[in-house]
N, C-alpha and C positions, 0 to 999 in steps of 0.2 A: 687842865688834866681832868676835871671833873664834868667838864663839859665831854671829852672825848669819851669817857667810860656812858654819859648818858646818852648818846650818840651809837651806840653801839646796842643798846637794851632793846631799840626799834627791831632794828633788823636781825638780834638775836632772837627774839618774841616772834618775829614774821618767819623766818627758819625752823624753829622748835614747831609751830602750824601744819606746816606743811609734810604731808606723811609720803605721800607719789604722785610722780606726773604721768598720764602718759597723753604723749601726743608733742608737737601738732602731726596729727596723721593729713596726707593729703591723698584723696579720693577721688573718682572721677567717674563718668560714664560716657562712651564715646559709639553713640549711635546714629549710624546715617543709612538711610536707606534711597534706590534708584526707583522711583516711578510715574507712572502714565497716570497724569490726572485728566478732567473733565468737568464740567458743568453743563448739562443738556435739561432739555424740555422746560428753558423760560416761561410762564404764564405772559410776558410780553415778547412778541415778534422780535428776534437781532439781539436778544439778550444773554444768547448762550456764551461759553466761555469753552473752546475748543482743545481737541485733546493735545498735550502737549508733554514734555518729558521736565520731571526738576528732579533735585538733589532736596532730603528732607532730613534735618539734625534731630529732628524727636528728643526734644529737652534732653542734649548732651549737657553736661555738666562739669563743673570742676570746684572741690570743696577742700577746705582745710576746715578740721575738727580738734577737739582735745578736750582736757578732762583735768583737774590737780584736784587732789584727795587730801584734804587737810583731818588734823589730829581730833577735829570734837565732831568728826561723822560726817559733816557735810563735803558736796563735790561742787567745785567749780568747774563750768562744762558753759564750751562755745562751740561756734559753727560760725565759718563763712561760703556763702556757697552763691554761683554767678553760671546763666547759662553759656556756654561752648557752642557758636555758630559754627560748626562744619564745612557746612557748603561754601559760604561765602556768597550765596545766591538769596537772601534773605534778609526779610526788613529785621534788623538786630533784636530788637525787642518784644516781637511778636509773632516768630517764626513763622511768615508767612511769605513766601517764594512772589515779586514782585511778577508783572505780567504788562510787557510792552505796550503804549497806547499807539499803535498803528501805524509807529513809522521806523525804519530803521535805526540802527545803535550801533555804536559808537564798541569795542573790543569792551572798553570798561561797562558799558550799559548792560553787560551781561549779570555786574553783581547789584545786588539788592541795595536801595540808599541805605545812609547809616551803616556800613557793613566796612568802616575801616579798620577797625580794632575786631577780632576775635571773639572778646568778651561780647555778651550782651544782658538781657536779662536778670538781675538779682532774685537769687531764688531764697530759700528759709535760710537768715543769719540770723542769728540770737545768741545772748548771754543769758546763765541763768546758775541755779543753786539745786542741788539734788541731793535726798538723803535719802534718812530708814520714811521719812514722814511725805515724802512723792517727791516732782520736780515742779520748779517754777522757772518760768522762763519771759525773758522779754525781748521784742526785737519785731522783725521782718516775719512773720510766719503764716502756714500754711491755718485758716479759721477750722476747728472742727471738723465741719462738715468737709471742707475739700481732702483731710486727712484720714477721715474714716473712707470715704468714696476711695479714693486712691489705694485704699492697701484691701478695699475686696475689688477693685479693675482685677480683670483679668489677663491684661496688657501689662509683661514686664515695663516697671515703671512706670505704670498711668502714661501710657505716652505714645505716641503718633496715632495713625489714620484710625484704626481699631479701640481705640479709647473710648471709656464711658459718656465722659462729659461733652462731646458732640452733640449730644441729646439730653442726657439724665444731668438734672440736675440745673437746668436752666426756669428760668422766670417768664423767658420768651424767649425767639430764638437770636436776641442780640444781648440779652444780660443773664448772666450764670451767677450761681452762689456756690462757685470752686473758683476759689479766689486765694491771695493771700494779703493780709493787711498787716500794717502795725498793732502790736496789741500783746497785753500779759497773758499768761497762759500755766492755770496750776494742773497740774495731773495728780491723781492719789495713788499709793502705792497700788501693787496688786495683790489683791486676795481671792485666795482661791479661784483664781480666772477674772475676777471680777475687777474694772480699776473706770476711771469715769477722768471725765476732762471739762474744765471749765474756763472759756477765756471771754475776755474784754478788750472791743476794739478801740485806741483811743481815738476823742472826738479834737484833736489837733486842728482839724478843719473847721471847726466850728466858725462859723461868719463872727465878723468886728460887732454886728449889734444881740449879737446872739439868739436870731430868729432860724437859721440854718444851724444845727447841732451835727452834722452827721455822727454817730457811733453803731455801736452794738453789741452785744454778747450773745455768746454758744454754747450750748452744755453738750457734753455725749455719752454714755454710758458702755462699755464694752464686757463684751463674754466669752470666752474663751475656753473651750474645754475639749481637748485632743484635737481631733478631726471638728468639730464643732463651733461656729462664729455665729455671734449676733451682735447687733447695735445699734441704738437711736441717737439723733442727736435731733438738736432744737436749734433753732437760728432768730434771733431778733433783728435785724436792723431798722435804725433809724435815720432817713433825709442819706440813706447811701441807698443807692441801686440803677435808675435810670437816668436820675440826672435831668436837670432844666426844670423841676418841680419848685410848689414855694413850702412842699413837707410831702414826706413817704413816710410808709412804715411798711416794710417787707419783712415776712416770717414762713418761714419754712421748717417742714417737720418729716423725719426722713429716716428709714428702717432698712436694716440689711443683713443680710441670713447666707451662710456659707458652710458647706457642708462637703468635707472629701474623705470617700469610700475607699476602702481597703483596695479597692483596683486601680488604688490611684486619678478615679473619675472625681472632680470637683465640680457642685453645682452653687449657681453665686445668682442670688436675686438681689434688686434693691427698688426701692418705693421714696418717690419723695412729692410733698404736696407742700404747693407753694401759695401762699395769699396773701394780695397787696393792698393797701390805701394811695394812690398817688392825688394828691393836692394840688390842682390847676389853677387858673386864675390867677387873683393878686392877694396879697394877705389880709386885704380888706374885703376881699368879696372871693373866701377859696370854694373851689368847686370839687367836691370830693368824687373820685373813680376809682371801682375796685377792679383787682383782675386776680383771677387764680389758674394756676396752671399744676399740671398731676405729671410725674413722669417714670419710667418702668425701665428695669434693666433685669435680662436674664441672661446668663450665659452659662458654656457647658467647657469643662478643660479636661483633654486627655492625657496624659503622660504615659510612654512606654519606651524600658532603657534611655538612649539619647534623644529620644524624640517628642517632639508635644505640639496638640493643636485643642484650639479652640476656635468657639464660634460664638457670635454672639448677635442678641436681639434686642432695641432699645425701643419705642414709643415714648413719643410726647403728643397724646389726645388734642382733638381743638379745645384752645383755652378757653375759660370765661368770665365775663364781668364786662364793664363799662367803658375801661379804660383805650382799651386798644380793639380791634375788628376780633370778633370769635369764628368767622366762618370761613370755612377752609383753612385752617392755622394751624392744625398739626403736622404729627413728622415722626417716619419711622428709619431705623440704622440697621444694618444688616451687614457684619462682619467676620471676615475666617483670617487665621493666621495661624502658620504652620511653623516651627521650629527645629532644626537640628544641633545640638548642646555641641560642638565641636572639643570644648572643656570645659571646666568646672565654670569661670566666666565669661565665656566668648560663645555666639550664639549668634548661625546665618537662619535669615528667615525668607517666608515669601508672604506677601500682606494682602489681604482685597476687602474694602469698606466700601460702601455703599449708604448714603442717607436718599429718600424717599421725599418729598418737600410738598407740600399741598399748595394752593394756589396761589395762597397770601402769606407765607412765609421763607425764609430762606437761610434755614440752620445750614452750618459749615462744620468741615475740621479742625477742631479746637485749637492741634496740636499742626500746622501744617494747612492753614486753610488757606482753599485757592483763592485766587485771586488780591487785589489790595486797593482798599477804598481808598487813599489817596492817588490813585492812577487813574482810578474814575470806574475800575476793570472788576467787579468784584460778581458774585455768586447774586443771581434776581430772583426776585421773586419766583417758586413755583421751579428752579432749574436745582437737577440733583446731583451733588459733588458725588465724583466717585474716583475711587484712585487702586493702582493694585501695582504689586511693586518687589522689588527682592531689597535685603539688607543684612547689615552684620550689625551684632552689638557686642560692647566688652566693658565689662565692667573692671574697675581697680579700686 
């Protein structure tokens, strides 16, 4: 009998805790758009990638969240959330529309490998604890910098052809720091507009003899007052970036300012500079090479009643340092998209992007890029993606 009364203290204690739940709420966004892509003006002869029609899911999604509010103030608060292939025409995990090597296909060769299952991509899940003292979170998540970048895009949802990170925000035009890694993550409350973010990526990967560490940590600072936005953040990494090295150290440092007027005009800049050590050689004889890269995002958004368009303009300058060729290596973006609110969240659009590629490099669509390097079929040197398109989004 005394055993069943103490038996019972557990889960009366664990009851008495808990003050509300709410959730699990499940959330989605389901956006597909129809368009005419391209790749022209190869710097080598046979290299273009000709115009052809795909179907583009722009990090559809599908998310369960929730929330339980226990009795001494603090919240437990989760998220699971996995990208939503629409099309069915795309490599699952990397939303990039596969592109035939030269010979006919087969009814099924029309979907993208990988593309059995629905689900692809895992986007930000985490657990975590939130009070009056901020939130702490651990899990799958989106570093800093790609969370600050994403919420001044000016593309609902950081997402397809019109997107920042096409350009802004890359190290070069194959490695970006809009990323999401594993890693703890505290936020401070807010004060008066003011609240900051600090996380730690862990180094899980670290090599058996501990000469490879990969990690690193981000700070971000945020401001916030009416119509009024700014923010820095700070990027460390370590032996994570390019890959095949015997030690990196990439750091990036990156500013952004948004500002919407009474007529509803929003202007959104953002600056980021990037500088690296990558470590060649062998560990007995490493050869150090530096490289830095600057990159620029402005764009302009109009809203009036149901309707809204922006335009936007991105540059990444030729890079420099050691590591990699500086000449001819920049790249400019050049994007409009128009919208009609049909309701509160459903929204057809019409899209047109454009990147600009200099002789020696070959930035792509982050969100939807042509082509796919395991078919052999991808975006060369010096040829400039360009895509334009109609689509519907709807958010739940």
């Amino acid at each position: 009998m005394k055993s069943k009364y103490l038996s019972v203290v557990p889960a009366a204690l664990a009851c008495s805790m808990l003050a509300a739940q709410s959730g699990p709420t499940l959330y989605g966004v389901a956006d597909l758009s129809v368009e005419s892509v391209k790749a022209e003006g190869a710097t080598a002869p046979g290299s273009d990638i000709s115009s052809r029609t795909r179907l583009n899911a722009n990090s559809s999604l599908l998310g369960i969240k929730g929330k339980v509010a226990m009795d001494n103030g603090a919240t437990v608060i989760y998220q699971f959330e996995t990208y939503i292939d629409l099309g069915n025409n795309e490599v699952g995990s990397a939303n990039t529309p596969i592109i035939n090597n030269g010979q006919t296909t087969k009814v099924g060769g029309l979907n993208g490998p990988g593309t059995g299952t629905v689900f692809g991509a895992r986007r930000d899940t985490f657990l975590g604890l939130m009070g009056s003292w901020g939130t702490l979170k651990a899990g799958y998540l989106s570093t800093p910098f790609r969370a600050t970048t994403a919420s001044f895009d000016l593309a609902p949802g950081a997402t397809g052809v019109a997107t920042s990170y096409n350009i802004f925000g890359k190290a070069t035009d194959s490695n970006t720091f809009f990323f999401r890694a594993p890693e703890v993550e505290y936020t401070t409350p807010i004060w008066e507009g003011l609240y900051g973010t600090v996380a730690y990526l862990v180094n899980s990967a670290k090599s058996a003899d501990g000469n490879v560490d990969p990690y690193g940590w981000a700070a971000s600072v945020n401001y916030k007052i009416q119509a009024f936005r700014i923010a820095l953040v700070h990027t460390n990494l370590k032996d994570v970036g390019f890959g095949g090295a015997v030690s990196e150290s990439n750091k990036s440092d990156a500013g952004f300012v948004s500002y919407t007027f009474p007529t509803d005009t929003t202007l959104t800049g953002m600056f980021q500079q990037y500088r690296g050590t990558i470590t060649t050689g062998t560990p007995t004889a490493p050869v150090d090479r530096d490289i830095k890269q600057k990159s620029f995002y402005f764009g302009i958004k109009q809203v009036w009643g149901r309707h809204e368009i922006f335009g936007v303009y991105a540059s990444a300058p030729d890079r420099e340092g050691s590591y990699l060729s500086t000449q001819d290596s920049g790249a400019t973006q050049v994007s409009l998209r128009y919208a009609y609110n049909m309701f509160k969240n459903t929204q057809a659009y019409a899209v047109y992007s454009r990147i600009s590629n200099d002789a020696n490099v070959a930035y792509n669509f982050d969100v939807g890029g042509i082509g796919n390097a395991s078919s052999g079929a991808k975006v060369a040197l010096g040829s400039d993606p360009t895509s334009i398109g109609i689509g519907l989004r709807h958010t739940f």
